[in-house]
C-alpha positions in Angstrom: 4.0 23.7 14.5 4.1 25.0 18.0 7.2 23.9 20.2 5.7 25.1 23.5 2.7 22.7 24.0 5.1 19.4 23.3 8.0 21.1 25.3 5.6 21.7 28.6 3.9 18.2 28.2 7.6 16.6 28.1 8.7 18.5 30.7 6.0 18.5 33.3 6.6 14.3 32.6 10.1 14.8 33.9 9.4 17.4 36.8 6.5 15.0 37.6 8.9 12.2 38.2 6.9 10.2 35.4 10.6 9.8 33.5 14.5 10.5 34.0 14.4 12.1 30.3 12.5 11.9 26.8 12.7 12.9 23.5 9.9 13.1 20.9 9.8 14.6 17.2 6.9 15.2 14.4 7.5 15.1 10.1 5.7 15.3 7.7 6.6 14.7 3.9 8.8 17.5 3.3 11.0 17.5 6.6 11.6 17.5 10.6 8.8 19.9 11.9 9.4 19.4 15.6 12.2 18.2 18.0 12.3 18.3 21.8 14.4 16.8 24.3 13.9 17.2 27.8 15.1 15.7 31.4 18.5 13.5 31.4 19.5 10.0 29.9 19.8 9.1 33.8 18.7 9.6 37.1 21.9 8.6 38.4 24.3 11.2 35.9 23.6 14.7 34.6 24.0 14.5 31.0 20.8 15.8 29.5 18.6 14.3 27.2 19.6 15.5 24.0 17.7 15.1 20.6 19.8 12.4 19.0 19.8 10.6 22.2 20.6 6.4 21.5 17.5 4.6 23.0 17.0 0.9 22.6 13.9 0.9 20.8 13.1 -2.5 20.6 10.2 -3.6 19.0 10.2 -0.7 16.3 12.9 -2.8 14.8 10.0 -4.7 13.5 8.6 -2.6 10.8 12.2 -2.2 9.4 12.6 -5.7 8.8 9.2 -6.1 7.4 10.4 -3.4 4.8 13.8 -5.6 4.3 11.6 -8.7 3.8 9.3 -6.6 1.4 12.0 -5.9 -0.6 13.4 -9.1 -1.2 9.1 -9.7 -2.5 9.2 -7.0 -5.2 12.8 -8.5 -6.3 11.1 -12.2 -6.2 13.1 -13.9 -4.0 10.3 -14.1 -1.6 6.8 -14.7 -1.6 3.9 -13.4 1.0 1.9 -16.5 0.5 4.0 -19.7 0.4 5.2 -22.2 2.7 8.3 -20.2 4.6 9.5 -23.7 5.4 11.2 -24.0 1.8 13.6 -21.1 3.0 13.5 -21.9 6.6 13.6 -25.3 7.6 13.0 -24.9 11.0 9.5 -23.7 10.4 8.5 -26.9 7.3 7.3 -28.9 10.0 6.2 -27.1 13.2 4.3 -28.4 16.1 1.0 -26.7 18.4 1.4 -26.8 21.7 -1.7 -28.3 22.9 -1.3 -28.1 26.8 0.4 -30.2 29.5 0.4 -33.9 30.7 -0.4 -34.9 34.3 3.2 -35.0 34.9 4.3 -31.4 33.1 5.5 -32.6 30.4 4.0 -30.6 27.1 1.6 -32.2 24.8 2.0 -31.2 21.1 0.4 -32.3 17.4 1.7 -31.3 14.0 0.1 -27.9 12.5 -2.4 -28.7 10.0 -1.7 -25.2 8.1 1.6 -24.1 7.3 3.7 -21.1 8.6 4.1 -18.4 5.2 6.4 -14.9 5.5 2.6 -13.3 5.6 2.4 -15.0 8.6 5.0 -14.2 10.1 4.6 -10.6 9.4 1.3 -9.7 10.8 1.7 -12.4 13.7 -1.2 -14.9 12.9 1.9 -17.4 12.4 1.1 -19.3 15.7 4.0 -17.7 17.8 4.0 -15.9 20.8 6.4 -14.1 23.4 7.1 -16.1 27.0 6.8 -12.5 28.5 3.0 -12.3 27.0 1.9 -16.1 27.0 1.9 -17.7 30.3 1.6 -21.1 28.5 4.6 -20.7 26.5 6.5 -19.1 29.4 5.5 -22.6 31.6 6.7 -24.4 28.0 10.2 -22.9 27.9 11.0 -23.9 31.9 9.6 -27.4 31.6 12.0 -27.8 28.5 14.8 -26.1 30.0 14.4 -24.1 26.6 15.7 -20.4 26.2 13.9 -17.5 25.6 14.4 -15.9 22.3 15.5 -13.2 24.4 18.5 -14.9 25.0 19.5 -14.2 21.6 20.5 -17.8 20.9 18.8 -19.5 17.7 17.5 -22.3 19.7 15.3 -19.6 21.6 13.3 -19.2 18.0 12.4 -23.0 17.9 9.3 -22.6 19.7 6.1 -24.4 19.6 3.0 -22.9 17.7 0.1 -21.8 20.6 -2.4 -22.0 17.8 -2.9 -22.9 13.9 -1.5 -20.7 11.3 -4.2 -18.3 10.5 -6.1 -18.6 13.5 -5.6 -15.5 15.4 -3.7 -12.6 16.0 -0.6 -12.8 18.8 2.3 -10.6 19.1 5.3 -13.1 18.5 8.7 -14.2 17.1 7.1 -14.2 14.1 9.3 -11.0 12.6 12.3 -12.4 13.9 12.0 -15.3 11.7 11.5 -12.9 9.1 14.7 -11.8 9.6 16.0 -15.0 9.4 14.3 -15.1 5.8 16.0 -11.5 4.9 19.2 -13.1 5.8 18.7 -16.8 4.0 18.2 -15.2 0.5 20.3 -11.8 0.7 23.1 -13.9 1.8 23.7 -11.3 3.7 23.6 -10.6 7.4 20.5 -8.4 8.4 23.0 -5.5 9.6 24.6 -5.4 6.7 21.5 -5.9 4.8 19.9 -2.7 6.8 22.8 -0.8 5.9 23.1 -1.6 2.5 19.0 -1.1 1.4 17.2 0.4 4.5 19.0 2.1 6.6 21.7 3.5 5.0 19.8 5.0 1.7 17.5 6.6 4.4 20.6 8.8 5.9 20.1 6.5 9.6 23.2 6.4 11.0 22.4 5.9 14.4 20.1 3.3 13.4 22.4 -0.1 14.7 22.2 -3.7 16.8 24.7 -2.5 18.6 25.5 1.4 19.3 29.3 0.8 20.1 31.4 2.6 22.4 30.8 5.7 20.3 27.6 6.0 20.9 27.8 5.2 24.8 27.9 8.9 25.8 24.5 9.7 23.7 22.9 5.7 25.3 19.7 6.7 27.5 20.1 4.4 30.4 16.9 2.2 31.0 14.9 2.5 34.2 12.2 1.1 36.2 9.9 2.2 38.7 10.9 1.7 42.6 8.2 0.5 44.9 8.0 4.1 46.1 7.0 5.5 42.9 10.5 6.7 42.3 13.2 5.9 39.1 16.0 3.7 39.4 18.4 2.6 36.5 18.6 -0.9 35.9 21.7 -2.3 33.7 21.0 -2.6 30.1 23.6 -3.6 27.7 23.7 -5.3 24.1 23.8 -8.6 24.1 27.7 -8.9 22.8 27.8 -11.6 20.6 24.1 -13.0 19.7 23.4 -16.0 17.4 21.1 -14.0 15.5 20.4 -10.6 15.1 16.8 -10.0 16.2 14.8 -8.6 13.3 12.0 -8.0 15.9 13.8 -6.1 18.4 17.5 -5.7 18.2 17.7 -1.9 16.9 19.2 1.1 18.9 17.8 4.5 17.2 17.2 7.8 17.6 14.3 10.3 17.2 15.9 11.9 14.4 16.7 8.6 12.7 13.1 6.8 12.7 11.1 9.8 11.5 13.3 9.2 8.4 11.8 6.2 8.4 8.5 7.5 8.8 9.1 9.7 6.3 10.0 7.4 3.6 6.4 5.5 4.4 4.7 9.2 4.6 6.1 9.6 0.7 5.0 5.9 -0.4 8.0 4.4 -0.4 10.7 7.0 -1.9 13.7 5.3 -3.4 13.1 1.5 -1.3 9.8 0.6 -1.9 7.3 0.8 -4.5 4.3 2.6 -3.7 2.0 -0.4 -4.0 3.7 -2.0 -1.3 3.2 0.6 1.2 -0.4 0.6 0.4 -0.5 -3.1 1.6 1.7 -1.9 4.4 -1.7 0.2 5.7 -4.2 -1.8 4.9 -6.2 -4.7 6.6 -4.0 -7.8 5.7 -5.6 -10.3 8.8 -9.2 -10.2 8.0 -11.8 -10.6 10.9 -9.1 -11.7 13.2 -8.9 -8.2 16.0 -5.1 -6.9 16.6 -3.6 -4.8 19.0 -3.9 -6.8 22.0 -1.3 -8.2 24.2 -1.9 -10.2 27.2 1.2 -10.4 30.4 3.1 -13.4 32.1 5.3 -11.3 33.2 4.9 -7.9 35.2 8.3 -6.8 35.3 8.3 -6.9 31.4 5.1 -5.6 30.2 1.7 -4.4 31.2 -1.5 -6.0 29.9 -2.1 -3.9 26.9 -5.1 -2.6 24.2 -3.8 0.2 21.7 -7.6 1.0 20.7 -9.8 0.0 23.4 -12.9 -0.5 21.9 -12.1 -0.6 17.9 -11.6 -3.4 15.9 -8.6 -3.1 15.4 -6.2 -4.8 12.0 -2.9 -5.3 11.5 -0.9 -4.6 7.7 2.3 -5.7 7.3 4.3 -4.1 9.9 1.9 -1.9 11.5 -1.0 -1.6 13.4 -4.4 -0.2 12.3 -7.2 1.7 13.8 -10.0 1.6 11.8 -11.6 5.1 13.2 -10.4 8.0 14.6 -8.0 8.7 17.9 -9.2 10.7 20.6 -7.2 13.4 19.7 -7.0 13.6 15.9 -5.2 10.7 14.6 -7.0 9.7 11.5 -8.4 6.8 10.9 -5.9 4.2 9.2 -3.4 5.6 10.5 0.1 2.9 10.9 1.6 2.6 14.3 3.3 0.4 16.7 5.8 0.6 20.2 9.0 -0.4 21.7 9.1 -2.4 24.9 10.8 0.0 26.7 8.2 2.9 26.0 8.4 4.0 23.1 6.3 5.3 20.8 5.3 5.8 17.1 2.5 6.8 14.4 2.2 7.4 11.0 -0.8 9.6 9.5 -0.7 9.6 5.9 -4.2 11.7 5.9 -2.9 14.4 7.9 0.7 14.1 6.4 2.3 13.9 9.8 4.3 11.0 11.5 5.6 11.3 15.1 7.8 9.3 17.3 8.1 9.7 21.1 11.4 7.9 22.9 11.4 6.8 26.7 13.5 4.6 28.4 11.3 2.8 31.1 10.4 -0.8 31.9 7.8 -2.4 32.1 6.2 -1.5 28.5 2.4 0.6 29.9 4.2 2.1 32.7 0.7 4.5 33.5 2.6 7.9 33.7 4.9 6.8 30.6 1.6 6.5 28.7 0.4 9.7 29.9 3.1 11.6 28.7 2.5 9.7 25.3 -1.0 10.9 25.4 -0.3 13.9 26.5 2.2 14.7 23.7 0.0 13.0 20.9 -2.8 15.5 22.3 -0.6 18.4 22.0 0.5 17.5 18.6 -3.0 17.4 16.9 -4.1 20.7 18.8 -0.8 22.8 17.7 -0.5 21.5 14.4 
């Protein structure tokens, strides 16, 4: 593959003032095939952005703890299908939040269906996010409730918006899955990573919390300024959490997650059986549509469609668009994102899996997508 087409689309983001720095990177099933770094981790210092760069990557925790929680169902000790309330009893008796009374106070009912780890893990579980769902956002400050944010367990005890099954919402729901992956491991979901996912895939950077080690390689996070300009905005670990969040708690690098990739690109290697990464690309919601995230909250995230247009599904883990990208991403091909702009897909029919690592809030900043277009284009047309 051709360096110079990714290089000048990464670069021209950073000249363009669209980013401080990025880093992207392309495997397929034999090894690395590409790696670029360009720009700094700051505006504000002059370290550059280096390839094994420590970016908070958020949400593309999620699919690691959906292979943890997979796991633990080839080994029996959990099941896709049955009540998760057996294993969590937080979730045996949850409650639909069915609106508000005259005086603010919320009106619930009892779910009818009940909340199952293949729920959880393709979010048609009933839960939401307070920075997507306006509804739960106005639920949390009636209640004086946190925000699962916060990192404090009470911030998972959230109503239901809707009935198990009903629809497709990004959520919590992975979260609680790592809640599961802890409850029968007996083991806490770092160490667990370490011990089955991480560690047998050679991650090393792949951590909750990157440590003073790994300060000098952090990326700082950014937002745009009312000009149009970049401006760091502090972002640190949460020191001492009351769970570790199985939906978004990893730091990672490029180099790290297309291991990751990798193992998914070779049907599982030496963690998964191959059957299980088949059901990890294919359809696992039905007729309910995926891939679309609303916004109650600017600063956070941008009202968002992955595949405009398609039908889009959801596996376990991943998302799926069921025909093909602009620019030559097959059909069925796995994806997903990180809040803070990053970026990943997995193309088993072209044998290719790329990831591309930003550092910008809020999640559909317009020139942060660009430059993930931009470099997705220039993959396909140099490979």
């Amino acid at each position: 593959m051709k360096q110079d087409m990714v290089r000048a689309v990464l670069e021209n983001a950073v000249s363009s003032g669209a980013v401080a720095g990025v880093v992207a990177a392309v495997t397929n099933r034999s090894g690395t095939i590409l790696e670029v770094a360009a720009g700094r981790q700051s505006v504000d210092a002059p370290e550059p952005m280096e390839v094994d760069s420590v970016f908070w990557v958020a949400s593309m925790t999620k699919a690691l703890t959906t292979v943890a929680a997979l796991q633990l169902v080839e080994e029996g000790l959990l099941t896709l299908n049955d009540p998760i309330g057996k294993i969590l009893p937080d979730l045996a008796n949850p409650v639909v939040l069915e609106g508000f009374a005259p005086d603010g106070s919320p009106i619930t009912r009892p779910a009818e269906n009940k909340v199952t780890l293949g729920r959880l893990l393709t979010h048609t579980a009933g839960f939401s996010y307070d920075f997507a769902n306006a509804d739960l956002a106005r639920y949390l400050k009636v209640t004086n409730a946190p925000s699962a944010a916060s990192g404090q367990k009470a911030g998972l005890r959230q109503p239901l918006l809707f009935e198990p099954g009903a629809r497709w919402e990004y959520s919590i729901g992975i979260d609680w899955a790592g809640q599961a992956v802890e409850a029968v491991s007996g083991r806490r979901l770092d160490d667990y990573f370490a011990g089955h996912v991480t560690g047998p895939l050679g991650m090393n950077d792949t951590v909750f919390n990157p440590g003073k080690a790994r300060a000098p390689r952090r990326a700082a996070m950014h937002t745009r300024t009312p000009e149009g300009g970049l401006a760091v905005v502090p972002w640190e670990p949460r020191p001492a959490p009351e769970f570790l969040a199985g939906g978004a708690g990893l730091y990672s690098t490029a180099p790290d997650y297309l291991a990751f990739m990798r193992m998914i690109l070779n049907d599982g290697g030496e963690i998964l059986l191959p059957e299980t990464v088949a059901a990890m690309g294919t359809n696992q919601i039905g007729k309910l549509r995926a891939g679309v995230i609303g916004s109650a909250d600017p600063a956070v995230i941008a009202p968002s469609d992955f595949y405009p247009g398609m039908d889009a599904k959801w596996g376990l883990g991943f998302l799926l668009n069921p025909e093909p990208g602009p620019f030559g991403r097959s059909a069925n091909s796995l994806t997903w994102a990180g809040l803070p702009n990053c970026y990943y897909w997995i193309d088993p029919a072209k044998g290719i899996a790329a990831v591309i690592l930003m550092q910008l809030l809020p999640s559909g900043d317009l020139p942060a997508l660009k430059t993930y277009a931009g470099f997705e284009a220039a993959v396909y047309a140099s490979l």
